[in-house]
LORO-952634 format. One record per residue (C-alpha): residue number from 1; x, y, z. Coordinates in steps of 0.25 Angstrom, whole numbers, plus 2048, in hexadecimal, padded with zeros to 3 digits. Example, Ala and Ser with C-alpha at 12.3 -4.5 7.8 and 13.67 -1.06 7.14 Angstrom:
// residues 2
<r num="1" c1="831" c2="7EE" c3="81F"/>
<r num="2" c1="837" c2="7FC" c3="81D"/>
// end
This chain:
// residues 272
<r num="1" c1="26A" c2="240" c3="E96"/>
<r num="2" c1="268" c2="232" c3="E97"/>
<r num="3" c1="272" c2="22E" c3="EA1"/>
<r num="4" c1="26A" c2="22D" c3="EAF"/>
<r num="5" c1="26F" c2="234" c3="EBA"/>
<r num="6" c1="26E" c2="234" c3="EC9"/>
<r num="7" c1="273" c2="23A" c3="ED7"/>
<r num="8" c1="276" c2="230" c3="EE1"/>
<r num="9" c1="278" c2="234" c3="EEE"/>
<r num="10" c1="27F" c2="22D" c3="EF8"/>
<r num="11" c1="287" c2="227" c3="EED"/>
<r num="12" c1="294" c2="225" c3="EF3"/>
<r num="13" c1="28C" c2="21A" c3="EFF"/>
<r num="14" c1="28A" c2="209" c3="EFC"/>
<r num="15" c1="27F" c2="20A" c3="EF5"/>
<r num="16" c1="27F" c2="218" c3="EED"/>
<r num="17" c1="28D" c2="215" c3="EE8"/>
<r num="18" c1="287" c2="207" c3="EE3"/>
<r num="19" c1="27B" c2="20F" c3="EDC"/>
<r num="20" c1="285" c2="21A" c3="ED6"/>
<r num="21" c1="28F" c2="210" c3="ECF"/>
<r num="22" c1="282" c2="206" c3="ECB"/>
<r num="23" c1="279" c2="213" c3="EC4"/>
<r num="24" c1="287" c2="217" c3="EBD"/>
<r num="25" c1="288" c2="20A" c3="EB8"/>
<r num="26" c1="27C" c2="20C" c3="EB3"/>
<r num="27" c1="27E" c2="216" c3="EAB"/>
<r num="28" c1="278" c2="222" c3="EB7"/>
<r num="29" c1="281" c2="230" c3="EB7"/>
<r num="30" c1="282" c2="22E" c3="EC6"/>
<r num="31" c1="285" c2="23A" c3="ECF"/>
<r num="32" c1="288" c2="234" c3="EDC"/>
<r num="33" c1="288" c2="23E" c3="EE9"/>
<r num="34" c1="28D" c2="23B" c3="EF8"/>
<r num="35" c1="296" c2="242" c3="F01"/>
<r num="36" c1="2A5" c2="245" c3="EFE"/>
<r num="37" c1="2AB" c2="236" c3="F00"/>
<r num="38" c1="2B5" c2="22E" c3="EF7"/>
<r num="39" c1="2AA" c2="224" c3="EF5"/>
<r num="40" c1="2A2" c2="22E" c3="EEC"/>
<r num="41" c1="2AD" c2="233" c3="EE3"/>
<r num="42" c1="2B1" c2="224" c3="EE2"/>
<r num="43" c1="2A2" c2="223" c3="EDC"/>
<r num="44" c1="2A9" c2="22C" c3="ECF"/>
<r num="45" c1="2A7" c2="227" c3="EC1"/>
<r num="46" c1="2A2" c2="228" c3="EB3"/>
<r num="47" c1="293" c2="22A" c3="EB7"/>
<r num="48" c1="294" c2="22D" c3="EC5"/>
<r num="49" c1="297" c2="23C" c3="ECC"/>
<r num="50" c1="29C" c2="23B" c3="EDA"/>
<r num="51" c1="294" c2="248" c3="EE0"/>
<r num="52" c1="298" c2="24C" c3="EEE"/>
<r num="53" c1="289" c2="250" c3="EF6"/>
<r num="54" c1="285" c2="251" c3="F06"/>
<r num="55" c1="276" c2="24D" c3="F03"/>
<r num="56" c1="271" c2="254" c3="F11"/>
<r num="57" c1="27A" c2="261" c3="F0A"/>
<r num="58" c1="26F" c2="26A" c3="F03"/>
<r num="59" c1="27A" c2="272" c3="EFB"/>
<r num="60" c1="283" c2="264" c3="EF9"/>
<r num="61" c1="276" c2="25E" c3="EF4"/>
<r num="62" c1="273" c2="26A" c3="EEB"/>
<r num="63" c1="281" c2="26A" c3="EE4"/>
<r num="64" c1="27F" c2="25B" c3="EE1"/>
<r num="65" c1="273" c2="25F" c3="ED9"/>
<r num="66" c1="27B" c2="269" c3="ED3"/>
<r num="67" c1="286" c2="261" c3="ECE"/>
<r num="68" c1="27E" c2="256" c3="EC8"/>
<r num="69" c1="276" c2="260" c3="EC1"/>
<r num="70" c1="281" c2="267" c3="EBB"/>
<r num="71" c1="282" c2="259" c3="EB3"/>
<r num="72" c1="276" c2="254" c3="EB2"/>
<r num="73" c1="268" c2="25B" c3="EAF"/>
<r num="74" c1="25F" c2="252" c3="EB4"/>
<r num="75" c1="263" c2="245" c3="EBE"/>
<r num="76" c1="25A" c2="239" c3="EBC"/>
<r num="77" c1="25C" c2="234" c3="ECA"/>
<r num="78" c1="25F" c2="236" c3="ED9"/>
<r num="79" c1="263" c2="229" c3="EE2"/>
<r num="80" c1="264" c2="22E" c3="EF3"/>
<r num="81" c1="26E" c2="226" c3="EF8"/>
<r num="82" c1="275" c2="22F" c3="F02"/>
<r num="83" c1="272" c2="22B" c3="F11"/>
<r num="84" c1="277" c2="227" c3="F1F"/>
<r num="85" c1="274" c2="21D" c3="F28"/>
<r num="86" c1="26E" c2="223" c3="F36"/>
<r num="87" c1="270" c2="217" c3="F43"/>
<r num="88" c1="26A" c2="21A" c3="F50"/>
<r num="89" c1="262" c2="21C" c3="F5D"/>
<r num="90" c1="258" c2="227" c3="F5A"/>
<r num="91" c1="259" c2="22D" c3="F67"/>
<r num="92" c1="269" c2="22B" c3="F67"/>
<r num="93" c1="26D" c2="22F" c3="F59"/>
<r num="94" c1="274" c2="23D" c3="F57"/>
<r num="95" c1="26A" c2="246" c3="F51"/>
<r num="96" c1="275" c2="24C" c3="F47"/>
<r num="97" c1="275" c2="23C" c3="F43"/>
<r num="98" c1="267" c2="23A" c3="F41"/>
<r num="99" c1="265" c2="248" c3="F39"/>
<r num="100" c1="272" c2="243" c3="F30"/>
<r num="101" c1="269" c2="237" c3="F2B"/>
<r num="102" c1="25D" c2="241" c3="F27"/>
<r num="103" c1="267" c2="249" c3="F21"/>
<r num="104" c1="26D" c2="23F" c3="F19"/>
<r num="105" c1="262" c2="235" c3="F16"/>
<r num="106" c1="257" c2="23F" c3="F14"/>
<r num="107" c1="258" c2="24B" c3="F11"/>
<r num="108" c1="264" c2="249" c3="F0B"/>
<r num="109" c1="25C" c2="241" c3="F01"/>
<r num="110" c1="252" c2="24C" c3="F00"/>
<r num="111" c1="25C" c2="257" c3="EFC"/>
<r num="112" c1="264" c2="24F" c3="EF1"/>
<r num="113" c1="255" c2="24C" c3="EEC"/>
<r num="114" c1="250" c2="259" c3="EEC"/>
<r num="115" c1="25C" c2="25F" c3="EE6"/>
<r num="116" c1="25E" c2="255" c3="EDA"/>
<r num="117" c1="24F" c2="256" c3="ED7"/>
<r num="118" c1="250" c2="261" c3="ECC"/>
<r num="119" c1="25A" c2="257" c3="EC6"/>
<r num="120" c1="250" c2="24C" c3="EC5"/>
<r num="121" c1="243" c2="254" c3="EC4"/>
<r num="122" c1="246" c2="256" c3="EB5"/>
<r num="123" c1="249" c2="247" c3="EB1"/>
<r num="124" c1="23E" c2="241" c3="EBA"/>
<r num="125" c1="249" c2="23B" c3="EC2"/>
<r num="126" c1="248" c2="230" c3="ECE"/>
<r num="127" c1="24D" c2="230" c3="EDB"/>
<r num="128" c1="251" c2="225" c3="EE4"/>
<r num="129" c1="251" c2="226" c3="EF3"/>
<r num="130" c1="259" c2="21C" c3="EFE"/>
<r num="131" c1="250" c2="219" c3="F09"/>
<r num="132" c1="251" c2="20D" c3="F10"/>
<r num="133" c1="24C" c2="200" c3="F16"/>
<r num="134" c1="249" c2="208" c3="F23"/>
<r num="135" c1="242" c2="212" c3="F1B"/>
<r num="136" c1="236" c2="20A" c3="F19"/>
<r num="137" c1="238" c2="200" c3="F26"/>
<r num="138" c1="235" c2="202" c3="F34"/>
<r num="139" c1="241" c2="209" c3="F3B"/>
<r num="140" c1="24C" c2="201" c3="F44"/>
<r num="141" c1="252" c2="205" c3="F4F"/>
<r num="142" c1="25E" c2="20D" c3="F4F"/>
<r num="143" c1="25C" c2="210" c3="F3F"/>
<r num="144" c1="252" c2="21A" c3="F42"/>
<r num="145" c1="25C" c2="227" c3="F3B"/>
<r num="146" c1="25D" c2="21E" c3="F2F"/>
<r num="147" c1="250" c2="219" c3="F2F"/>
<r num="148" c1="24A" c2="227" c3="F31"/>
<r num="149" c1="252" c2="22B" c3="F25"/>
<r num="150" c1="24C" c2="221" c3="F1C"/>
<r num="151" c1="23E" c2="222" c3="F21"/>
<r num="152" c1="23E" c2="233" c3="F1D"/>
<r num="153" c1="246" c2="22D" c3="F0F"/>
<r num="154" c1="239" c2="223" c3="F0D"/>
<r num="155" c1="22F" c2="22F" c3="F0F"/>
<r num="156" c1="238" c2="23A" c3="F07"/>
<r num="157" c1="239" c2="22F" c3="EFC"/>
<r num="158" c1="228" c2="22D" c3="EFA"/>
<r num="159" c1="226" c2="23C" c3="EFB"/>
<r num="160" c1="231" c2="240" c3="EF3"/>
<r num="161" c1="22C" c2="234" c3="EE9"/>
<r num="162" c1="21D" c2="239" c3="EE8"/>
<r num="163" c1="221" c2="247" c3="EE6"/>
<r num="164" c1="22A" c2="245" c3="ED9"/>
<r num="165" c1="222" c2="23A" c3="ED4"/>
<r num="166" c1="219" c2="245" c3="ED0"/>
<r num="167" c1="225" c2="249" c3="EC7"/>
<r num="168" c1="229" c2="23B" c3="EC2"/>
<r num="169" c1="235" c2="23A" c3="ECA"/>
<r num="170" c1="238" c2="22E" c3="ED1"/>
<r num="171" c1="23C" c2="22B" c3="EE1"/>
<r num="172" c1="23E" c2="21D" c3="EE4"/>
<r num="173" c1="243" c2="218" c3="EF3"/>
<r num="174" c1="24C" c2="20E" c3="EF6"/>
<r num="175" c1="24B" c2="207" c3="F02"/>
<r num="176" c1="258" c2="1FE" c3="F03"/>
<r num="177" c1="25B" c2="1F5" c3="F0E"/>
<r num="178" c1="26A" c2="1F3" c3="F13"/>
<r num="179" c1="276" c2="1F5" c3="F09"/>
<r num="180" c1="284" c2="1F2" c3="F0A"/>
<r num="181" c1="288" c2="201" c3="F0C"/>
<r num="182" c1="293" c2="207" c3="F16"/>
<r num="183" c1="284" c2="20C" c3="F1C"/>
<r num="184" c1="280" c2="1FE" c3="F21"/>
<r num="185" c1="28F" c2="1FA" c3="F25"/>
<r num="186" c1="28E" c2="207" c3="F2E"/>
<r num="187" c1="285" c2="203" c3="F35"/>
<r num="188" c1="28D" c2="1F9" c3="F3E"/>
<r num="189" c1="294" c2="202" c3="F44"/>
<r num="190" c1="289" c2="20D" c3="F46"/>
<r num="191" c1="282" c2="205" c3="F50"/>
<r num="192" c1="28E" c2="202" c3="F57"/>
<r num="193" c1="28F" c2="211" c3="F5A"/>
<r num="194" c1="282" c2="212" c3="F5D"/>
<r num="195" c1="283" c2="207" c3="F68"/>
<r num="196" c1="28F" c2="20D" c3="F6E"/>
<r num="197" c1="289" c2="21C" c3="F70"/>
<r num="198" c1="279" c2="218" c3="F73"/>
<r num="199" c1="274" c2="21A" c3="F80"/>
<r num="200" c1="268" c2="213" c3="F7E"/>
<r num="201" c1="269" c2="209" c3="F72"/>
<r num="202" c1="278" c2="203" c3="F73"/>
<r num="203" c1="273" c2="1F4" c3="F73"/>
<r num="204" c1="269" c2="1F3" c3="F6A"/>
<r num="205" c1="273" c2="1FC" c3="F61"/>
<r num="206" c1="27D" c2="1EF" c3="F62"/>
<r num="207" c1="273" c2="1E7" c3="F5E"/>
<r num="208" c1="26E" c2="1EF" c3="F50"/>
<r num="209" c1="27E" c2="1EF" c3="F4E"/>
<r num="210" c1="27E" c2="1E0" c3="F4F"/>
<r num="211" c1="272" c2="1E0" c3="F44"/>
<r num="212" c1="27B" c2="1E9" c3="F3B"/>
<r num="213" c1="283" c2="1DC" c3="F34"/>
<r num="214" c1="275" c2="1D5" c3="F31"/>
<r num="215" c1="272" c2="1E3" c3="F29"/>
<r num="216" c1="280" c2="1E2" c3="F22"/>
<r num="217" c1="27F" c2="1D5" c3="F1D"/>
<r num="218" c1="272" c2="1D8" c3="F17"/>
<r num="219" c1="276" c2="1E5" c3="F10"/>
<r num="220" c1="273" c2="1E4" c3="F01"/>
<r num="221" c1="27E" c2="1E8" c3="EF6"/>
<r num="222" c1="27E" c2="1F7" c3="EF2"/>
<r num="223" c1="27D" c2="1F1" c3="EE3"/>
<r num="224" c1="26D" c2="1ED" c3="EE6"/>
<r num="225" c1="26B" c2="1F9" c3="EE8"/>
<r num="226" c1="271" c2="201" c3="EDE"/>
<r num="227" c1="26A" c2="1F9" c3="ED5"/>
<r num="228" c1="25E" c2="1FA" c3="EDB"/>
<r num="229" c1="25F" c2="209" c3="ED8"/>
<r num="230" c1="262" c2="209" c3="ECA"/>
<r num="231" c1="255" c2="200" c3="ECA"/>
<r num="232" c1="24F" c2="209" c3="ECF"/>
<r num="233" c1="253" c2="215" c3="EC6"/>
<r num="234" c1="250" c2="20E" c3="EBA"/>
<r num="235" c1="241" c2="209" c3="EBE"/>
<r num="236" c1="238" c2="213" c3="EB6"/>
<r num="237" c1="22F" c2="212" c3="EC4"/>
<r num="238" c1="236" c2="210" c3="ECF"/>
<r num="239" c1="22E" c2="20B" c3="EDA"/>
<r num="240" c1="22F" c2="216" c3="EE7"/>
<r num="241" c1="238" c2="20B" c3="EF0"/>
<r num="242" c1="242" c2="201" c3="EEE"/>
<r num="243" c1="246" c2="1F6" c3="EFA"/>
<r num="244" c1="253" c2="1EF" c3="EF8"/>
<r num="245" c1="25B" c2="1E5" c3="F02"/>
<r num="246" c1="250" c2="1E7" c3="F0D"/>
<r num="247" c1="251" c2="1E1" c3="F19"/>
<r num="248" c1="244" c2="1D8" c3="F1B"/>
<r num="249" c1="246" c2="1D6" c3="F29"/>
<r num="250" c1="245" c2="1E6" c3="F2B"/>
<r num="251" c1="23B" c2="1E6" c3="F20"/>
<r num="252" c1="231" c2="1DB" c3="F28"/>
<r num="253" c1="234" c2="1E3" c3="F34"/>
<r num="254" c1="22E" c2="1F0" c3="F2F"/>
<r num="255" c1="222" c2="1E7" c3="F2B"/>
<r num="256" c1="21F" c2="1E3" c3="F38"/>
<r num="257" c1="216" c2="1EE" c3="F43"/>
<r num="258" c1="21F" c2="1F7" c3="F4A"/>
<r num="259" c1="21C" c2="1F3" c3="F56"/>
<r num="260" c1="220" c2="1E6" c3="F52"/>
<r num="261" c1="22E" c2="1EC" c3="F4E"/>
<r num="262" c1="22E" c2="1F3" c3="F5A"/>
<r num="263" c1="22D" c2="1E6" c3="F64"/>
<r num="264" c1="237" c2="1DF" c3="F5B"/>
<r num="265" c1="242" c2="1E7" c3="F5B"/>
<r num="266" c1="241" c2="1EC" c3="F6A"/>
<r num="267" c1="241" c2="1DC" c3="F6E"/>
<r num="268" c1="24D" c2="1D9" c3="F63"/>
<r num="269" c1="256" c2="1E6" c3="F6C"/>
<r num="270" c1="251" c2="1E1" c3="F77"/>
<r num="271" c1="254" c2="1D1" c3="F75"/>
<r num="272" c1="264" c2="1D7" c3="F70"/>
// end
């Protein structure tokens, strides 16, 4: 066939639903999987199949492959979008929460992966993974679910990409900074919660939450982004990560010694 086609997950989100309607427009046969919602049927069009999938579900994964493969032989691609935001005091945080961000944001990752692969095997198809800025930078406080989420995606993504490299297929990472998604408006009223119920962290809490606006107003548009993975779909060597909308104050922060890190974020809590 010479239509392309590719599974995006977490399609009915900011940025996946930018990336489905961008690939269709493309001329991609897109088959675009989240959860049950009103957003993802919405998503419905002449190349695009809403597809109803629970990532961290082994069986709901499994039927997703089933029902793409019941209309297409081979699929050329496979873009990760699904995943959560995880907020919090490590010590504080619920463990059922913390585990739910694993769930999600990796292994959910690697069973849609593992899964799809005999779809892609056969026409030496690419797939792209969504880490994150926090993936490859040092950890902040507070975002230590999220960043712990990122961090495993970074190391999944090189040893995946070494392993099917030896059969000309294709991993690429993306490492995008902040988006204007309902992910980055969330997380307003996140820390709010989280500085009412902490018994140890509830003013340095309000004063991440003050920070949260300074994020916002960063945020890039979903468009850059959905551009940025047809790119990367298109190049015939992709390189192994993409950055896009980085913060550079976060990014010259991870440059710097973590000790160095260290004595500049205790004396910034401690001046607030």
């Amino acid at each position: 066939m010479s239509e392309r086609s590719v599974v995006i997950t977490g399609a009915a989100g900011g940025l996946g639903s930018a990336t489905v309607r961008r690939l269709a427009g493309a001329g991609w046969r897109v088959f675009a999987a989240d959860l049950e919602s009103p957003a993802l049927h919405a998503l419905a069009a002449d190349r695009v199949t809403p597809l109803c999938c629970d990532v961290t579900d082994e069986a709901s994964v499994d039927a997703l492959r089933e029902q793409v493969a019941a209309e297409r032989s081979t699929l050329d691609a496979v873009v990760n979008f699904a995943g959560i935001l995880g907020v919090g005091p490590l010590v504080e945080i619920e463990p059922a929460d913390f585990r739910r961000v694993l769930d999600v944001n990796v292994v959910g990752t690697f069973l849609v992966n593992r899964a799809l692969f005999p779809l892609l095997h056969p026409a030496r198809g690419r797939i792209v993974l969504m880490s994150s800025e926090t993936g490859w930078q040092t950890a902040m406080p507070f975002n230590g679910p999220y960043a712990t989420s990122k961090h495993a995606i970074e190391a999944y993504g090189d040893a995946l990409r070494r392993e099917l490299m030896m059969l000309d297929i294709s991993v690429v990472k993306i490492q995008p900074g902040a988006f204007r998604t309902g992910m980055v408006a969330s997380i307003m009223g996140r820390f709010g919660r989280l500085a009412e119920e902490s018994t140890n962290f509830q003013r340095v809490l309000q004063l991440a939450q003050k920070r949260v606006p300074q994020e916002e107003r960063r945020a890039g548009d979903p468009a850059d982004l959905a551009a940025l993975i047809e790119r990367v779909l298109a190049e015939r060597r992709p390189r192994p990560a993409y950055r896009i909308h980085t913060n550079p104050q976060a990014a010259a922060l991870s440059a710097l010694p973590a000790r160095v890190v260290d004595r500049l974020l205790l004396a910034a809590f401690r001046r607030a």
